[in-house]
C-alpha positions as CSV (number, residue, x, y, z in Angstrom):
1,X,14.6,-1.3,10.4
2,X,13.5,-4.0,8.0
3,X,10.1,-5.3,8.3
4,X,8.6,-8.6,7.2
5,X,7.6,-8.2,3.5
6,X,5.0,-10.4,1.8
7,X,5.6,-12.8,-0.8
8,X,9.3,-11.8,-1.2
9,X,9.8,-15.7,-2.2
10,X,7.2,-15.5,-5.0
11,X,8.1,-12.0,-5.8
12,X,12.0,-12.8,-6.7
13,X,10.6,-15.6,-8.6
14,X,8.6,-13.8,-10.9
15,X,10.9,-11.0,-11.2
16,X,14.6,-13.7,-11.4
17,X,16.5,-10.2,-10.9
18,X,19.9,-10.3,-12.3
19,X,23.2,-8.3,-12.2
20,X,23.1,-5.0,-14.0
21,X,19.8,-4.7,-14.4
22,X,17.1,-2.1,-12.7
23,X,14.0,-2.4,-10.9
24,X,11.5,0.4,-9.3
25,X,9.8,-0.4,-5.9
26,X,7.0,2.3,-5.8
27,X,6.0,1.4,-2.0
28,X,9.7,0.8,-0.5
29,X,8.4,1.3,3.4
30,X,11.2,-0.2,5.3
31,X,13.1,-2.0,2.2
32,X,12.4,-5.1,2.7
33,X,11.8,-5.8,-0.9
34,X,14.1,-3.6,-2.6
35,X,16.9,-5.0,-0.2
36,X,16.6,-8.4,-1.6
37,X,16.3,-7.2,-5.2
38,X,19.2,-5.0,-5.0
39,X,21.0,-8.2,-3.6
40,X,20.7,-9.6,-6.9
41,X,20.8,-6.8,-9.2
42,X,24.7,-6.1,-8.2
43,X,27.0,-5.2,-9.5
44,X,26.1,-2.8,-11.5
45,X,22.2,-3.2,-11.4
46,X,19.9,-0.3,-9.0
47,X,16.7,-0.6,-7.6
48,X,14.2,3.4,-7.1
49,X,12.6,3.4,-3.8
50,X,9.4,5.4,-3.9
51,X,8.1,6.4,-0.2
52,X,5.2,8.6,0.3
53,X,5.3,9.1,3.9
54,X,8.0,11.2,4.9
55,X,8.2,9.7,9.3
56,X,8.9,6.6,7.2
57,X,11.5,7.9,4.7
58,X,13.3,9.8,7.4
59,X,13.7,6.6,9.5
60,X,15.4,4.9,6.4
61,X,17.4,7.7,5.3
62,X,18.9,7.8,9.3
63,X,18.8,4.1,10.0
64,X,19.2,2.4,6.9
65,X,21.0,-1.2,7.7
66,X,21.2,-3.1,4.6
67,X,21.1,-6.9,5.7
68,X,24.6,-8.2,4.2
69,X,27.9,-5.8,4.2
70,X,27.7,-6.1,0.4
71,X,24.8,-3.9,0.2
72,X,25.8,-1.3,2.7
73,X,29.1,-0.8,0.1
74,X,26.3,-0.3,-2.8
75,X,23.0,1.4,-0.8
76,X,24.7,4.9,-1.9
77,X,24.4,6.6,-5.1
78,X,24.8,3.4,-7.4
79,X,22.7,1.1,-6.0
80,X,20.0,2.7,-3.9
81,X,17.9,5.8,-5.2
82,X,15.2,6.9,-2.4
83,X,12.6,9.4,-3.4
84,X,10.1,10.7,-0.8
85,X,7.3,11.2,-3.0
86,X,4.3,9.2,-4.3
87,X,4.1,6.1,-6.8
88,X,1.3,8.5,-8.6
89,X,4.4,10.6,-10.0
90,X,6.1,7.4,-10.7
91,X,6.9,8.7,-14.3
92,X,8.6,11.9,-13.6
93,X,10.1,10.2,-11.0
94,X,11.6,7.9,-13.1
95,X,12.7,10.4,-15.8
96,X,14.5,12.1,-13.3
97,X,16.5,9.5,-11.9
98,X,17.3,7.9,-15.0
99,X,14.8,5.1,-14.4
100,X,13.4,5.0,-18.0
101,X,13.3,2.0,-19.2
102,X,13.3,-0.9,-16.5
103,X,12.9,-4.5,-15.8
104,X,10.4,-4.8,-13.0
105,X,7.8,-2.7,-10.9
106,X,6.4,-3.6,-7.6
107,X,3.8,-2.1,-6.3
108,X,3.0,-3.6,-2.5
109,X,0.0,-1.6,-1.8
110,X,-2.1,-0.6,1.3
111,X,0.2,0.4,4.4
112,X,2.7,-1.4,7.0
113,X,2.7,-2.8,9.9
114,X,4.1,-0.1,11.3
115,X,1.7,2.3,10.5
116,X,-0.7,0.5,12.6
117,X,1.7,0.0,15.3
118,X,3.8,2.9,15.7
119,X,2.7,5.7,13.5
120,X,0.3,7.6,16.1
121,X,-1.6,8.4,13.0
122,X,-4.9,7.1,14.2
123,X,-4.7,4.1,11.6
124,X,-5.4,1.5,14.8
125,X,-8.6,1.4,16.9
126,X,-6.3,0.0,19.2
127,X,-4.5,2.3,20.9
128,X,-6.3,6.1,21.9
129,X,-4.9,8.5,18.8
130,X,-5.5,11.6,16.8
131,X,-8.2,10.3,13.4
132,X,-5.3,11.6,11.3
133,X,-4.4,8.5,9.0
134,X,-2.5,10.6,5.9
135,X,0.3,9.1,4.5
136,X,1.3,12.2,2.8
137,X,1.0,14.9,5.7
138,X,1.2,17.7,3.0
139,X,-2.5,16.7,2.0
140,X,-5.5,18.8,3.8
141,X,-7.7,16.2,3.8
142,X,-7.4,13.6,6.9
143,X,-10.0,11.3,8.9
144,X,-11.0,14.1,11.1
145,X,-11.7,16.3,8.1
146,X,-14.0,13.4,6.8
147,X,-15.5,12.3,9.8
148,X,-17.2,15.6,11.2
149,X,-17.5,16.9,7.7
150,X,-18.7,14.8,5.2
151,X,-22.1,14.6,4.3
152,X,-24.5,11.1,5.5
153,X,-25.1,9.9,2.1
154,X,-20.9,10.4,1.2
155,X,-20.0,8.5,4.2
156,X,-22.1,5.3,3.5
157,X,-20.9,5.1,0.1
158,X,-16.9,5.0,1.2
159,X,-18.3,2.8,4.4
160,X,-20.1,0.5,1.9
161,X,-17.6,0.1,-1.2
162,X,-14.0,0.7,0.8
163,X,-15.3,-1.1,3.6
164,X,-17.9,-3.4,2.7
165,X,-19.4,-2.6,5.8
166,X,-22.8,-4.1,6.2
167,X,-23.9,-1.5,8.7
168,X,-23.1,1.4,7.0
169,X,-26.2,3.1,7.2
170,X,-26.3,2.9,10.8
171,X,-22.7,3.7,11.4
172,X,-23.4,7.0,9.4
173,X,-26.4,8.0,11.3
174,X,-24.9,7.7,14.4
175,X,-21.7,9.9,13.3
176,X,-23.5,12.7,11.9
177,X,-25.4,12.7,15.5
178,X,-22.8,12.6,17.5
179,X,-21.0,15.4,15.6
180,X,-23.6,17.8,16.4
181,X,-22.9,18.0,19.9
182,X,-19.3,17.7,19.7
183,X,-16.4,17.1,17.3
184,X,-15.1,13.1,17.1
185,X,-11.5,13.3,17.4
186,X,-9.8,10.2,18.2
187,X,-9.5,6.8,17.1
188,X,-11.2,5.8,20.6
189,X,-14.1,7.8,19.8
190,X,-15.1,7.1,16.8
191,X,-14.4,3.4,17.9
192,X,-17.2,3.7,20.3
193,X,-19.5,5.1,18.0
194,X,-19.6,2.4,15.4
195,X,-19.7,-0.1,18.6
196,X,-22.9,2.1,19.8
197,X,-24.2,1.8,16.5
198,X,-24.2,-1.9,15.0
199,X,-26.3,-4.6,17.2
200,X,-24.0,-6.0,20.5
201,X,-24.3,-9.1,19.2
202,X,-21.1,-8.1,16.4
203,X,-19.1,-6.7,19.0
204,X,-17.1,-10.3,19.1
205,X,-16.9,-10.8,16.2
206,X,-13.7,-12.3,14.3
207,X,-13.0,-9.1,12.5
208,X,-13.3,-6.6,15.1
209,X,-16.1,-4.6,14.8
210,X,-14.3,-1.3,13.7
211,X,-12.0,-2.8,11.2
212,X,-14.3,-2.3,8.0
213,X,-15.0,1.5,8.6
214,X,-11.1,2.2,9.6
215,X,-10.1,0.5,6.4
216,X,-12.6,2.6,4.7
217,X,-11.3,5.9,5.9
218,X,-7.7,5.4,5.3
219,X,-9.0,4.5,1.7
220,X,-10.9,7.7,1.4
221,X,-7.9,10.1,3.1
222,X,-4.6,8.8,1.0
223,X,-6.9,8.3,-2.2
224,X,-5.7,5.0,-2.6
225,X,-7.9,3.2,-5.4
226,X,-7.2,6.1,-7.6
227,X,-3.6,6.3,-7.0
228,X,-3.8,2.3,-8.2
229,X,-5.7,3.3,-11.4
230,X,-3.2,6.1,-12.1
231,X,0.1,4.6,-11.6
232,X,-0.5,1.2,-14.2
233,X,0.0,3.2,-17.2
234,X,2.7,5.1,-16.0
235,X,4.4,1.4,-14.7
236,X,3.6,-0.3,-18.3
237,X,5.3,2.9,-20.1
238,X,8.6,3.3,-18.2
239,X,9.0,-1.1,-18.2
240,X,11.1,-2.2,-20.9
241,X,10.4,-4.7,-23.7
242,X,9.7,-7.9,-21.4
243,X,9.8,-6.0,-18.4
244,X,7.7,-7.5,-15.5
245,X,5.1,-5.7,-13.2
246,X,3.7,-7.6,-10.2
247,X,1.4,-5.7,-7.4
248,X,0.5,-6.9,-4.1
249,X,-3.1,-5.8,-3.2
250,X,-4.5,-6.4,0.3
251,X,-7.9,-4.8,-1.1
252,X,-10.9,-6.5,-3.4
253,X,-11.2,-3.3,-4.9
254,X,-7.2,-2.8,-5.4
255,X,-7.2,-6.2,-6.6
256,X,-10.1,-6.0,-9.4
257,X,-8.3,-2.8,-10.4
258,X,-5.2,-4.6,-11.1
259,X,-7.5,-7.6,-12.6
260,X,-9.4,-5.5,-15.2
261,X,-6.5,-3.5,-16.2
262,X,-4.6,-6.5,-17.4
263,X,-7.1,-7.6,-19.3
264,X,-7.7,-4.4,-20.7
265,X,-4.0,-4.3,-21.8
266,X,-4.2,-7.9,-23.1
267,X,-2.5,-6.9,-26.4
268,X,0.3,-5.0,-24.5
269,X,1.1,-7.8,-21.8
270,X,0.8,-11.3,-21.3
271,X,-0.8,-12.2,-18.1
272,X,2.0,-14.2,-16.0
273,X,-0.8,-15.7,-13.3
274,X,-4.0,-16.6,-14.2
275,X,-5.3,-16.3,-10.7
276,X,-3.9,-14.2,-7.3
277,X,-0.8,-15.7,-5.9
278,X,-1.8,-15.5,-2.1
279,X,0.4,-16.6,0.9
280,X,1.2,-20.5,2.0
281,X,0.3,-21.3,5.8
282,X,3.6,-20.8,6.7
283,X,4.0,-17.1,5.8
284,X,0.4,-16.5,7.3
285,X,1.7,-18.1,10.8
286,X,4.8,-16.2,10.6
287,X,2.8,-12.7,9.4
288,X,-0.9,-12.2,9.8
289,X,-0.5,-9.5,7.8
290,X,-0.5,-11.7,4.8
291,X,-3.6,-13.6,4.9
292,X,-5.4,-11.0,2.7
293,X,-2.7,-10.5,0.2
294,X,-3.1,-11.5,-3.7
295,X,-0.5,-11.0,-6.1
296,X,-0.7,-10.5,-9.8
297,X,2.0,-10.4,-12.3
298,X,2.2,-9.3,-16.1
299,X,5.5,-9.0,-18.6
300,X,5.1,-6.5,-21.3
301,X,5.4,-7.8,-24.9
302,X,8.8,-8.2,-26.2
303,X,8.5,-6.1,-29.1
């Protein structure tokens, strides 16, 4: 079940993967990165596939169809190591697999298409589902648990800096209203909330009116900004001399993570683009999904 990735092109690029050696893919998904690495990377070579949630690691470890005969020879033991776990253990996860000392990390953040399509997790106003949106169903916390619990003042701040919702206030008030009278449990209504709450005149809007605060919860539940800030370390110490790290980041505040953390590390890596790498027309027309994406890229210092 492969799935479109973004930026492969610019990705193998960067990375010029090579027979023999190893890479780590700490957001596998579907494989659609890793497949094409691993392509290169034999014989010999191995790519670690890191998937947090486990509906998505199941469905690769049943269905997994490597796209070339060649690979579904070396997608066993030696070529293809699949961990369900997440990227914020990347380090012991790399010990364990003997993954120590490696020549690229990706890190393609956020979540797939398929998690807004298929998932039933409640991470699409789109369809009627369950505010669940946890990638890691072993964690308490989910969007219900936020919605009807968290306090006014805690949910304009993750409305307002994971969403960069401009009605955040509003959207706020009119939850911790609504929630007196009876719990909000689906997608659909906490979809008409914010509409009830923000002036009609955003309710056609190009971004649909709901998008911000979604994107805002499913930041808040999977922890996903801190998981950003904890795994860079743990990529820059398990890359080898001259080892390469690139993230994709469909976030501003992923993205100025990545940014001031390669700067900060300026005397560890060299900075490999100066500015985002972001998506040509083409791969926008063929996958929406890519407009907002920004890659960076670093290569530790050969010493």
């Amino acid at each position: 079940m492969l799935h479109t990735p973004v930026l492969l092109k610019e990705i193998l690029e960067y990375f010029n993967p090579k027979p023999g050696q190893k890479f780590v893919d700490c957001t596998f998904g579907f494989g659609g990165h890793s497949f094409a690495i691993l392509e290169k990377v034999l014989p010999g070579g191995s790519v670690l596939g890191i998937e947090i949630d486990k509906d998505v690691f199941d469905q690769n470890e049943i269905g997994i169809d490597p796209p070339s005969p060649r690979l579904r020879r070396a997608s066993g033991k030696t070529g293809l190591v699949l961990i369900n776990d997440s990227y914020v253990n990347l380090k012991k996860i790399a010990d364990k697999n003997g993954f120590k000392k490696v020549d690229g990390i990706l890190l393609d953040l956020g979540v797939s298409s398929w998690h807004f399509d298929k998932s039933e997790k409640g991470f699409s106003f789109k369809d009627e589902e369950p505010l669940d949106m946890r990638l890691d169903c072993n964690t308490e916390k989910s969007a219900q648990d936020i919605i009807n619990n968290w306090n006014y003042e805690d949910l304009v701040k993750i409305f307002s800096e994971y969403g960069e919702e401009r009605f955040s206030k509003r959207i706020a008030k009119a939850i911790t209203e609504y929630r007196k009278e009876k719990a909000i449990k689906t997608t659909a209504d906490l979809t008409n909330i914010i509409k009830n709450a923000i002036p009609s005149k955003f309710h056609h809007s190009k971004i649909h009116f709901a998008t911000r605060v979604f994107q805002a919860l499913r930041i808040a539940v999977n922890d996903e900004l801190k998981n950003v800030e904890k795994v860079l370390p743990q990529a820059l110490e398990i890359l080898k001399p001259g080892g390469i790290i690139a993230v994709i980041s469909f976030h501003s505040g992923e993205d100025r993570i990545v940014k001031h953390y390669f700067k900060n590390q300026k005397d560890e890596i060299e900075i490999l683009t100066k500015k985002p790498i972001t998506s040509g027309d083409e791969e926008i027309k063929n996958n929406s999904r890519a407009r907002s994406a920004k890659l960076r890229v670093a290569r530790t210092n050969k010493h």
